[in-house]
SEMARDO-273266 format. One record per residue (C-alpha): residue in three letters; z, y, x. Coordinates in steps of 0.5 Angstrom, whole numbers, plus 500, padded with zeros to 3 digits. Each point is the difference from the previous one (the first is absolute). Example, Ala and Ser with C-alpha at 12.3 -4.5 7.8 and 13.67 -1.06 7.14 Angstrom:
BEGIN
Ala516491525
Ser498507502
//
This chain:
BEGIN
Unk074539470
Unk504506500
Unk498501506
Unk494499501
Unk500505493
Unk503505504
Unk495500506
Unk495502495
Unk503505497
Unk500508502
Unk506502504
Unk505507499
Unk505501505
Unk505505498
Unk504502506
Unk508503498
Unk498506505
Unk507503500
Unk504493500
Unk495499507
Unk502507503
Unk507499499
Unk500492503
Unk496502505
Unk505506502
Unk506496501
Unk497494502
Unk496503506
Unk503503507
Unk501507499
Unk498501506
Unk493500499
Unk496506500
Unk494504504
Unk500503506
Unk501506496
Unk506498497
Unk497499494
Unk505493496
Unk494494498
Unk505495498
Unk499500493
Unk492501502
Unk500495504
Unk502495494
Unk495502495
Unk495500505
Unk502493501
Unk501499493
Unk492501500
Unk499495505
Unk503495497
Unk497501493
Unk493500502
Unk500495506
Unk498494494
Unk496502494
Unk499508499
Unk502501493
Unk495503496
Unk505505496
Unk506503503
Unk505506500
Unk507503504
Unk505502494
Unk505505502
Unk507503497
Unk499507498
Unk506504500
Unk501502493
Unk504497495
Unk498494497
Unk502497492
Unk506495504
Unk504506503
Unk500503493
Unk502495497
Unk506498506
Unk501505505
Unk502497505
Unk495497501
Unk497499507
Unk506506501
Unk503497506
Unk494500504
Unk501505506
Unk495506501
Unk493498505
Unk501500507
Unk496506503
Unk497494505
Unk497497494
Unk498506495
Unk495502506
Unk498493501
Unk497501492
Unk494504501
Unk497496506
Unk501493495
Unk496503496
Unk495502505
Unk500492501
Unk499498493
Unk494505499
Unk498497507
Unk499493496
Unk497502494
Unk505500496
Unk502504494
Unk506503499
Unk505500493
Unk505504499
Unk503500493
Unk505505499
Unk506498495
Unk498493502
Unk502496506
Unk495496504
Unk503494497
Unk497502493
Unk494502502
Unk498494504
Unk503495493
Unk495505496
Unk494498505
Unk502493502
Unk500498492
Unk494503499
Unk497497505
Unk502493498
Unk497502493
Unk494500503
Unk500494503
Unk502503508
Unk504497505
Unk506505503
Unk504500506
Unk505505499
Unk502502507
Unk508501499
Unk507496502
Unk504504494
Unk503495496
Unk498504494
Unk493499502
Unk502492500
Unk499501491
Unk493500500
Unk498494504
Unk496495496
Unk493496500
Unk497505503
Unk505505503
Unk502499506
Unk507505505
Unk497501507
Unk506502505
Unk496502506
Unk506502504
Unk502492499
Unk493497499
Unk503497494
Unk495499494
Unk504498494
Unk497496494
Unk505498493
Unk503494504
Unk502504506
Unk503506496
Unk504494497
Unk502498506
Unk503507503
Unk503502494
Unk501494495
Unk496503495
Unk493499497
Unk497507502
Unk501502492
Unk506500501
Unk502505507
Unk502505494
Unk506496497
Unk501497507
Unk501508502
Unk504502494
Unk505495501
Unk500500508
Unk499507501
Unk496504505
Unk503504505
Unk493503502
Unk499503493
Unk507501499
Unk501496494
Unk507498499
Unk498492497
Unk506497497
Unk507500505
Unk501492502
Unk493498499
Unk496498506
Unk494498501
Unk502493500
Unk503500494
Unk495504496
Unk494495502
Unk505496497
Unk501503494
Unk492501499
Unk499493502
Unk505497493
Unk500507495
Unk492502502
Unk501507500
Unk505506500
Unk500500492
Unk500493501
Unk506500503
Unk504506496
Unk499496493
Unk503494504
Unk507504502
Unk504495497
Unk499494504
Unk502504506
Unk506501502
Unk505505505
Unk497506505
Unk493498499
Unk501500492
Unk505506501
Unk494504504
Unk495498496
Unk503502494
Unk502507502
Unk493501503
Unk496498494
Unk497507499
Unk499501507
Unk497494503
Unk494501493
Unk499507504
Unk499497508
Unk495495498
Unk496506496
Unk501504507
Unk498493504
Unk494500496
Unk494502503
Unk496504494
Unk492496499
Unk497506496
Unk501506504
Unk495505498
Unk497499507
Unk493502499
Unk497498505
Unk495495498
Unk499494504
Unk492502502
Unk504505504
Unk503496504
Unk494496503
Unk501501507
Unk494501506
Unk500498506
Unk503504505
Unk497504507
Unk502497506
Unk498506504
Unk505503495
Unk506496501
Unk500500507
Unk500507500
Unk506500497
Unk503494503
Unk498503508
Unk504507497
Unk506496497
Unk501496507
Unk499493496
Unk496498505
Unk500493498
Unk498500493
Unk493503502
Unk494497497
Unk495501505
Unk496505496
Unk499504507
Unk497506498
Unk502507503
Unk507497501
Unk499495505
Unk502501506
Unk497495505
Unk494495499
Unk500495495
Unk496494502
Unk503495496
Unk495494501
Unk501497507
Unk493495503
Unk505496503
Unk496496505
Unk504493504
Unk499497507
Unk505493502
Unk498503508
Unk501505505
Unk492500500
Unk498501492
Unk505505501
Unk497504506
Unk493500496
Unk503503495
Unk502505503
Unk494502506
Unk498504495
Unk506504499
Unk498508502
Unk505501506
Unk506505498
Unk501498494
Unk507499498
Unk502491498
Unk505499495
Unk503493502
Unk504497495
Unk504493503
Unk501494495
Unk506495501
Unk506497495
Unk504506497
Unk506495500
Unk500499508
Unk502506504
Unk494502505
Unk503496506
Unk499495498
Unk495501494
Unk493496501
Unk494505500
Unk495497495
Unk496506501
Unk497507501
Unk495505497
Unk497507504
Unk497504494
Unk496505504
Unk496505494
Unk501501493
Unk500493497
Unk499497506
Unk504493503
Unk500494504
Unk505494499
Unk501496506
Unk504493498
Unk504498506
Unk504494494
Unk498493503
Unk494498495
Unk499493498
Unk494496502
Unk501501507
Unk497507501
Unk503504505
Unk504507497
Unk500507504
Unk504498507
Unk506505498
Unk499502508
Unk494502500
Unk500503494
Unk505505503
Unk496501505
Unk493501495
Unk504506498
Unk502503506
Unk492500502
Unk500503494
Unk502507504
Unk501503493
Unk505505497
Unk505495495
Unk502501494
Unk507495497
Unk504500495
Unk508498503
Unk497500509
Unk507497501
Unk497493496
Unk495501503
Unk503500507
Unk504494498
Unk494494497
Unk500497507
Unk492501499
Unk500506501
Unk505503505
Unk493501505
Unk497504494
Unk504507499
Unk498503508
Unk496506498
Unk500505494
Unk504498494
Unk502503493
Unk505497496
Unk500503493
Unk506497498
Unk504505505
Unk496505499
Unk501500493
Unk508499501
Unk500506505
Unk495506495
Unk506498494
Unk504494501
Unk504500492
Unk493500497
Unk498493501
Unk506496503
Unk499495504
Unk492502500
Unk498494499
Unk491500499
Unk500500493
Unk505505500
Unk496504505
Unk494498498
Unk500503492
Unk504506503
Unk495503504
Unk493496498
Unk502498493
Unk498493502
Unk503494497
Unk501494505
Unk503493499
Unk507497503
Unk500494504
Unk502496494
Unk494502496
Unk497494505
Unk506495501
Unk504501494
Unk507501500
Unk507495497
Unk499493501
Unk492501499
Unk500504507
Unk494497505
Unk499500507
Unk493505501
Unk498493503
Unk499498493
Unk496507498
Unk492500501
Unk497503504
Unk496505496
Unk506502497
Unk503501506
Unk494504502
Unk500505494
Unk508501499
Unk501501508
Unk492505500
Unk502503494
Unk508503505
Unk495501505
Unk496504497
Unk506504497
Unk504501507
Unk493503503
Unk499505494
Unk508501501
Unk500502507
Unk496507501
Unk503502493
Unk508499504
Unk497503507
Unk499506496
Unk506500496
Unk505500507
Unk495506503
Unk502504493
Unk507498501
Unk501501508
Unk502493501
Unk494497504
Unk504500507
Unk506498497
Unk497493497
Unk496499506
Unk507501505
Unk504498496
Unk498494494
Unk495497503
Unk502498506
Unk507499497
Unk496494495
Unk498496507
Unk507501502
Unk503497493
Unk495495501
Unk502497506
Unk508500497
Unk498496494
Unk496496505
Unk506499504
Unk505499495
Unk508498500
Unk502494502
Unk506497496
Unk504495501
Unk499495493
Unk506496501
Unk505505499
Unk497504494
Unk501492497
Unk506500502
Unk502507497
Unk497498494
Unk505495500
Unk506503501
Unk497506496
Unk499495493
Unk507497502
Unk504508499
Unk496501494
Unk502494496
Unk508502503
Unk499506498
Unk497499493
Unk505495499
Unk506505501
Unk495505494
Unk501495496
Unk508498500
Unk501508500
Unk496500494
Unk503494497
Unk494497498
Unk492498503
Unk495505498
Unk493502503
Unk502506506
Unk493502501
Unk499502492
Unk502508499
Unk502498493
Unk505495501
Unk503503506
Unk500505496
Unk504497495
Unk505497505
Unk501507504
Unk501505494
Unk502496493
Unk504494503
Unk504503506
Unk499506497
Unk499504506
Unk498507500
Unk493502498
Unk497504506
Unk493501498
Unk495498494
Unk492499499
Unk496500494
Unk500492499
Unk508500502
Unk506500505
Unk497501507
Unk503495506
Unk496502505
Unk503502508
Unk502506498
Unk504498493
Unk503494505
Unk502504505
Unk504504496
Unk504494497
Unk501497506
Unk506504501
Unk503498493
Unk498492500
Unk499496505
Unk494496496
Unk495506500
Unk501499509
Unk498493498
Unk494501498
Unk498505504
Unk501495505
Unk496495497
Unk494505499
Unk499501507
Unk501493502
Unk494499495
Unk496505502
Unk501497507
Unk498493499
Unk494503495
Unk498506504
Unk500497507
Unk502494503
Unk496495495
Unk494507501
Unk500500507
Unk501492500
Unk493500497
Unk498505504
Unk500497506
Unk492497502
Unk499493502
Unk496501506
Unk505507504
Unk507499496
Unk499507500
Unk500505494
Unk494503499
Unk501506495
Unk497504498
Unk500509503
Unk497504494
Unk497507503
Unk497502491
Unk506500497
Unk506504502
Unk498507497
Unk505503505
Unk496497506
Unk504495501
Unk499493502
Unk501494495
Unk502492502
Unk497496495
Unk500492500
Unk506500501
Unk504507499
Unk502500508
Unk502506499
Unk506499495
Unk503495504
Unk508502499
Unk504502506
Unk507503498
Unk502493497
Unk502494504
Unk496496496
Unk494505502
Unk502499507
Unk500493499
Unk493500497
Unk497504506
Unk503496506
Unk495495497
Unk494503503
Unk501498507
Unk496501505
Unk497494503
Unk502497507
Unk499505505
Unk499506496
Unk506506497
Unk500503495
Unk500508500
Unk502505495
Unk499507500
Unk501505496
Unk501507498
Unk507504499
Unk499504494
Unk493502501
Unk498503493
Unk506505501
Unk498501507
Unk493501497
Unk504505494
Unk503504506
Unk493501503
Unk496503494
Unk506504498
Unk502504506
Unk507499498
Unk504502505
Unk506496498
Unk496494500
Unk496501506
Unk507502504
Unk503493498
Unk494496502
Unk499503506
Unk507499502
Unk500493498
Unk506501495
Unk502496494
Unk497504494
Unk503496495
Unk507502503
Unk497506500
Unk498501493
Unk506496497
Unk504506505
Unk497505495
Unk501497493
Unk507498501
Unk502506504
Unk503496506
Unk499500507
Unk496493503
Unk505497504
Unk503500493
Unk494496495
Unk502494498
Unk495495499
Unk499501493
Unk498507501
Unk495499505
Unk497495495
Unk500507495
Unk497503506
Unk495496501
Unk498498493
Unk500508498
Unk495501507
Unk495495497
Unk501502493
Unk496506502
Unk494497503
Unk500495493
Unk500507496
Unk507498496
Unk503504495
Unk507500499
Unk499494494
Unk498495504
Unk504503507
Unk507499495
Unk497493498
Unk499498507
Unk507502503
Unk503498493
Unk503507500
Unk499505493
Unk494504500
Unk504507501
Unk502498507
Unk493497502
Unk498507498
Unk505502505
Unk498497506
Unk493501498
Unk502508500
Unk504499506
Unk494496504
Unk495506499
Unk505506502
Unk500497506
Unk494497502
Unk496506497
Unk493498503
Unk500495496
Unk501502494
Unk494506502
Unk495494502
Unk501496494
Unk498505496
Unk495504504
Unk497492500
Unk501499493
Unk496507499
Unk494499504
Unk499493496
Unk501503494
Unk495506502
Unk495494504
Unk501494496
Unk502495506
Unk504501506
Unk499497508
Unk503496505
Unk502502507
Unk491497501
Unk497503494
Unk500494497
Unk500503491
Unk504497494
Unk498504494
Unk506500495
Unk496502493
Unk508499497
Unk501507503
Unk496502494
Unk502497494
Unk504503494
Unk505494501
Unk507502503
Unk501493501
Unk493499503
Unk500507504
Unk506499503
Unk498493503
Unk494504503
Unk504506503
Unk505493503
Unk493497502
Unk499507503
Unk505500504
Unk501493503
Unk493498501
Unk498505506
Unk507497504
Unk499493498
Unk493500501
Unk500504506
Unk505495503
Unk495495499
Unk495504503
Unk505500506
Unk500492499
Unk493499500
Unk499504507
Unk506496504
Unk497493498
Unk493503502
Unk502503506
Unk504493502
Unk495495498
Unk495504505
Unk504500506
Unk504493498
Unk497494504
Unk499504506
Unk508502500
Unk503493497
Unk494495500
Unk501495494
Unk504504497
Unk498500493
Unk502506494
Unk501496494
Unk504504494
Unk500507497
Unk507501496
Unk500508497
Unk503502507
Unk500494504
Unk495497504
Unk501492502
Unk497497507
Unk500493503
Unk501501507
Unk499495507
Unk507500502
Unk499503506
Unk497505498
Unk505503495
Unk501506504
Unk493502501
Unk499499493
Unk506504498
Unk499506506
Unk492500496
Unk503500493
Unk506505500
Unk494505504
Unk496499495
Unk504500494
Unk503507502
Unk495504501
Unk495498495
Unk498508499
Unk503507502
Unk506501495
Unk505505500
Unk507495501
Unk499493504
Unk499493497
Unk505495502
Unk498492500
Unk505495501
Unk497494503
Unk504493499
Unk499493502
Unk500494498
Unk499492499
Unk498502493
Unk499507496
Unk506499497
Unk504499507
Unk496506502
Unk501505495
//
C-alpha cells in the first residue's frame, strides 16, 4: 500500500552536490581528462549521477545543494569543526565551474545557502516537501543525511547504486534513522571532526541506543554502567549533548527557496550533447544530434533476413556499385573464431540498409546459406568491406575466401588514430565515440552466467536486427576512420604494417601451440604436493594453523606474534606483500616459506591447471588469443591464455615450458632479440657511447656498472653487472631515484647517485629524454620509429604525481613501442617468405621480444637462416640487432 502510495505521489530529489563533487574526485581515476588537459573525474561522476537518476521515473522536482565557504552556526559554536579537512585540490576546483554547466544542462536549480551547509538546506526542503505530501529521493551517501529517512524519504548513493529505506539505515549503522545523531555523538565522526566519546565505537554505541534509547537516555542511566565507558561517559557528559547538536541537520533553515521553484523541466538534448562531445564523455551522449554531431544518426535499421545464398543475391542485385558493405559475423562469443560455428552474417550497404544471411541449421528440414558459397556470394560481390576486428573475420572458417579485395578494418583504424582512448576498440566502444551510436553486446542476445544460450536457440529476427543494427554501425564508421588516419598521416602505416599483420595473427591463432596434457597433470601433481609441504612447514614456524592467504592473519602472525619488524603499512593494516616478504626473509625463515608457497600457488592456478584447460579437443593445441587494440605502446597482448607471462628464469618456469613440445617430427625454434629496446635507445639518442658499445658488441651492462662503481670490466662482479643492467633499463622505464632505491633495495641517495652517474656519461641520452618530453608537452603525443601516435594527456595535468607518470610515459613509449614496430616488420617479412625458404614451417607465438616457430626437423637450418635474416634487419638502424636462435623438443628445451 505505501508503495503504491508513493508511486502516486510527486518526487523531489535533493542531490547533496558537494558530498558528489568529493566522492567523485576521489572515487574516479584521476587520469581522466580532455585532449586538452582539462581533469573531468569529478565531471564525469556527476554527469553519471544524472544518468542514473533519470533512467527510471523523471522526478517532478529537484535541485543540486552546494557547501559555501562561509562559516556556518556548527563552526561558531565548535571550531574544529571540519577543521582537519585539507585545502581543495587544484585538479578539482577547476573541475567546479563545468559541474555547474552539467547541472544547468539538466535543468536543474542550483542552491547555495550561505551559512548553512548543504545538509541543512536539503533537511529544510525534504521536510517541507513531506508536508506536502511529496516523495524525496535524497541523492547522498553521508550518514548524517541517513537522520531523515522515513516513510517518504529516502538516501540515494549513486556512486554505489544504493537506496536506503528505514530498514536498510538500521541495518548499516544499527539505528533507526532518527537516532544517526546519537549514534554519531557517541561514535564520532572523523569526517566532520567530531570527537564522539573515547572508548565507544559504532558497535557499542548502537548497543547503548538500543538499551537506553538516546544519548539523554543514556546519561540519566550512568549508574547502571560500569568501567571505562562509564568513565568516558561521565567525563564527556557536556560535550557529547554538543556532538549530537553538531550532527544534527537543521530542518528550519531560512532556505527561501520555495518548492514551486524547484519544479524541473526537461532537458534539451541538443544542449547536452554538446557539452558532453566538449568534455569528451562521449559515452553519456544522448542522441540529441544537433550541430554536435559528427557523423550521421540512422538509428533505425530495416533489416531484412535471407536462410539462402540466393535470397541474398536478390537482396543485393539492387546494391549501387561502389558502395562500401559493412560485414558483421555472428558466432558464439564463448568460442575462440577457430573453432567458433558462424551463425550469420549481415552486409549494411546505406544508411539503415542490411541483409541477414542465416547459415544456422533451421528446423523443419530447410537448407541454411552453404557456408562456402556464401563466402564466394560475397567475393562476387567485388565491393570495398568494411569490418569491425578483420582478423576474426579471417578466422571463421566461412569466410577465409572473403577478405581478397579492399578491406576497412574499423577497429584498427581506430587503434592506430588514438590507441588510449577507447581500449581494447571494441564497436560499441568505437561506435559511441565516432558515431555517438549505442550497439548491443552479444550477451544482450545469449545472456550470460548459467543463463547464457547458444545463438542456436536466438531467433532469427533478433538475430537479424542485432547483427544489421553493428552492420549498419561498422558502414557509417569506416569513411569516419579513413579520414581520421589521412589527418594523422597513418594511412600507409595501417595498410603496410596492421592490416596485414591481422592475417598473420590469424594464422598463428589458427596454428596454435601443441601441449603435451599429461605433463602439465603431472606438474599440478607435484606442484600441489610442494604446496601442502610447504604450508605445513608455515604452520609449525607459526605454532598454530591459520588461513595463509588472509592478509589479516598473516599479518597477526608475522608482526604481532613473531614480533618481526613492520616493513610497510597500508590504510586497512600491515602489509605482506612481495616486497615486505622479501625483506623479512633474511630475518625469519617463515617469511621464505610463504613466498614459496605463494609462487606454487600462482603455478598451479595461473598455468598448469590454465593451460590444461586450454588445450582444444579437436588439435591438442592451444589456440590463444593475439590482441593487436590493446597495448597503448604497440605492442602485441596474448590472451586466452596469457602466453606471454609464461615464466622463464625459474625451474618450475623452465618446467612449464618443456610442456609445450613439438609434435613428432617437428622442432621448436625460439628466436629472440638481445636488448632490442636498448638498442632502439641508442638509435634515437645518437648517443656515442651507446652506439660504440653495440657496434663493437660489448657487454653494456658491464660497461655501465664499470662507470657506477668506478672499477675496470675485468673487475665487475655479477652483482654489479645486475647494478649495470637494471640502471640501463631504468632509463627506459622513466624511474627516479625512489623507485631505482627500491628495486635494488639500496638508500634513495645512492640511487640518486648512480642516476647522475648514468647521465654524465651517457650524455645523449639524457638530452634525448628531454628534447622528447619537451615536444610531447609542446604536441601532446609522441611517435614510434613508423609514425605510429600515442597522445599522453597527463603531460598536462596539474597533478605532479599524474605528470610525472606522463613525462615516464613519454619516455618509454616511443622505444617500447618502436621495438614493437620492429617486431611486427620482422614477423611480416617472415611469414612472406616462410613456406617458400622452410616449407611446413609454422610461426606460432609472439612473447614481447621473442618469436616462436615449429619447424620440420629437416629444415631447421633453413628456417633459422630465414629467421636471423629477417629478424636483424627489420629496418635501418643506427646500431646492429642481434637474435639469438635456439632449438629444441620443446619451448622450453629451445629457449
Amino acid at each position: 500500500m505505501l508503495r503504491r502510495e508513493m508511486a502516486q505521489r510527486e518526487r523531489l530529489v535533493l542531490v547533496d552536490g558537494s558530498w558528489l563533487v568529493f566522492r567523485a574526485f576521489f572515487a574516479l581515476p584521476a587520469s581522466l581528462s580532455t585532449k586538452e588537459g582539462l581533469p573531468t573525474n569529478a565531471i564525469f561522476g556527476f554527469a553519471t549521477m544524472f544518468r542514473k537518476m533519470l533512467s527510471g521515473r523523471t522526478p517532478e522536482r529537484g535541485a543540486v545543494v552546494f557547501d559555501t565557504p562561509a562559516m556556518t552556526h556548527r563552526e561558531q559554536k565548535f571550531p574544529a569543526y571540519k577543521a582537519q579537512r585539507p585545502a581543495m585540490a587544484d585538479d578539482l576546483r577547476r573541475q567546479l565551474p563545468h559541474i555547474d554547466r552539467v547541472v544547468s544542462a539538466h535543468r536543474f536549480p542550483v542552491l547555495r545557502a550561505p551559512g548553512w551547509e548543504a545538509d541543512d538546506v536539503i533537511a529544510t526542503l525534504a521536510r517541507r516537501a513531506v508536508e506536502a505530501g511529496m516523495e524525496v529521493i535524497i541523492v547522498a551517501g553521508d550518514k548524517d543525511l541517513a537522520q531523515m529517512v522515513g516513510d517518504q524519504v529516502r538516501m540515494q548513493d549513486t556512486m554505489r547504486d544504493i537506496t536506503y529505506d528505514a530498514e536498510l539505515v538500521r541495518k548499516k549503522w544499527g539505528v533507526p534513522p532518527a537516532l544517526i545523531p546519537d549514534l554519531l555523538a557517541l561514535m564520532g565522526d572523523s569526517v566532520d571532526n567530531i570527537p564522539g566519546v573515547p572508548g565507544i565505537g559504532q558497535k557499542g554505541a548502537a548497543a547503548l541506543l538500543d538499551t537506553y534509547g538516546s544519548v539523554d537516555g543514556i546519561l540519566a542511566s550512568l549508574d547502571q554502567l560500569k568501567g571505562k565507558q562509564k568513565a568516558s561517559l561521565e567525563a564527556e557528559r557536556a560535550n557529547v549533548l554538543i556532538y549530537r547538536e553538531l550532527a544534527t541537520v537543521d530542518q528550519h533553515a531560512p532556505i527561501e527557496t520555495s518548492l514551486d521553484e524547484l519544479t524541473l523541466v526537461p532537458p534539451d538534448p541538443g544542449e547536452l550533447d554538446a557539452l558532453y562531445h566538449e568534455l569528451e564523455f562521449y559515452s553519456l551522449l544522448t542522441g540529441g544530434g544537433g550541430a554536435s554531431a559528427k557523423a550521421e544518426d540512422t538509428r533505425t535499421v530495416n533489416v531484412r533476413f535471407a536462410r539462402t545464398n540466393e535470397e541474398a543475391a536478390r537482396i543485393l542485385e539492387d546494391v549501387p556499385a561502389g558502395a562500401e558493405l559493412g560485414v558483421v559475423p555472428l558466432f558464439d562469443a564463448n568460442h575462440h573464431p577457430v573453432h567458433a560455428k558462424l551463425a550469420g552474417l549481415a552486409i549494411s550497404w546505406a544508411p539503415g540498409e542490411a541483409v541477414f544471411i542465416d547459415t544456422r541449421g533451421l528446423e523443419g528440414g530447410e537448407k541454411a546459406a552453404d557456408e562456402s558459397a556464401f563466402a564466394a556470394l560475397l567475393s562476387d560481390v567485388a565491393r570495398p568491406i568494411a569490418v569491425h576486428g578483420v582478423k576474426t573475420m579471417l578466422e571463421l572458417a566461412a569466410l577465409r575466401g572473403l577478405l581478397t579485395g579492399s578491406v576497412f578494418d574499423t577497429q584498427l583504424a581506430s587503434y592506430l588514430v588514438e590507441p588510449t582512448k577507447c581500449i581494447p576498440h571494441h564497436l560499441d566502444q568505437v561506435g559511441k565515440e565516432y558515431l555517438q551510436r549505442t550497439v548491443p553486446p552479444i550477451k544482450a542476445l545469449t545472456g550470460s552466467g548459467q543463463s547464457e544460450r547458444s545463438l542456436d536457440a536466438v531467433e532469427v529476427e533478433d538475430l537479424a536486427r542485432h547483427a544489421g543494427e553493428h552492420a549498419d554501425v561498422v558502414r557509417a564508421l569506416a569513411p569516419v576512420l579513413r579520414a581520421r588516419l589521412e589527418e594523422a598521416g597513418l594511412t600507409r602505416h595501417y595498410l603496410e604494417v596492421e592490416l596485414p599483420l591481422a592475417g598473420v595473427l590469424a594464422r598463428m591463432e589458427q596454428a596454435g601451440i601443441n601441449v603435451d596434457r599429461a605433463d602439465l597433470d603431472a606438474m599440478g601433481v607435484e606442484f600441489r604436493a610442494r604446496k601442502v609441504e610447504i604450508e605445513a612447514r608455515i604452520y609449525v614456524l607459526a605454532g598454530h594453523d591459520f588461513n595463509i592467504g588472509s592478509t589479516k592473519q598473516l599479518a597477526q602472525v608475522l608482526f604481532e606474534e613473531l614480533k618481526l619488524p613492520v616493513v610497510k603499512k597500508t590504510k586497512t593494516g600491515y602489509s605482506t606483500d612481495a616486497e615486505v616478504l622479501e625483506r623479512l626473509a633474511p630475518k625469519h625463515e617463515i617469511a621464505a616459506q610463504i613466498l614459496a608457497q605463494r609462487e606454487l600457488s600462482k603455478l598451479i592456478n595461473t598455468y598448469t591447471d590454465v593451460l590444461a584447460n586450454a588445450i582444444a579437443e579437436k588439435t591438442g593445441r592451444i589456440h590463444a588469443t593475439f590482441q593487436q587494440t590493446v597495448g597503448a605502446s604497440g605492442r602485441l597482448i596474448s590472451t586466452d591464455p596469457d602466453l606471454q607471462r609464461t615464466p622463464v628464469r625459474t625451474p618450475e618456469g623452465k618446467r612449464i615450458r618443456r610442456a609445450f613440445a613439438a609434435p613428432p617430427g617437428m622442432k621448436i625454434l625460439s628466436a629472440d632479440w638481445s636488448q632490442i629496446e636498448l638498442r632502439v635507445l641508442a638509435h634515437f639518442s645518437k648517443d656515442e657511447r651507446l652506439i660504440e658499445a653495440f657496434r663493437e658488441n660489448l657487454d653494456l651492462h658491464r660497461r655501465t656498472a664499470s662507470i657506477l662503481f668506478g672499477v675496470s670490466w675485468e673487475e665487475i662482479t655479477s652483482e654489479q653487472r645486475n647494478v649495470g643492467k637494471t640502471v640501463n633499463f631504468a632509463t627506459i622505464y622513466g624511474q627516479g631515484a625512489t623507485a631505482l632505491g627500491q628495486i635494488l633495495g639500496i638508500p634513495r641517495k645512492d640511487a640518486q647517485r648512480y642516476i647522475e652517474q648514468y647521465f654524465a656519461h651517457y650524455a645523449g641520452v639524457r638530452a634525448w629524454l628531454d628534447r622528447t618530453i619537451e615536444d610531447a608537452l609542446a604536441c601532446g603525443y609522441v611517435t614510434t620509429i613508423l609514425g605510429r601516435r600515442r597522445y599522453i594527456p597527463e603531460l598536462s595535468m596539474r597533478n605532479d604525481t599524474d605528470r610525472s607518470a606522463g613525462e615516464r610515459m613519454a619516455a618509454n613509449t616511443p622505444i617500447q613501442g618502436s621495438a614493437a614496430d620492429l617486431c611486427k616488420l620482422a614477423m611480416l617479412g617472415i611469414d612472406a617468405r616462410l613456406e617458400s625458404a622452410a616449407k611446413g614451417t609454422r610461426m606460432l607465438l609472439q612473447v614481447h621480444d621473442e618469436l616462436v616457430f615449429e619447424v620440420p626437423e629437416e629444415r631447421v637450418d633453413a628456417a633459422s637462416a630465414l629467421i636471423r635474416e629477417v629478424m636483424e634487419h627489420p629496418y635501418p638502424l643506427d646500431v646492429p640487432l642481434v637474435v639469438g636462435i635456439g632449438v629444441g623438443a620443446s619451448w622450453g628445451d629451445a629457449k
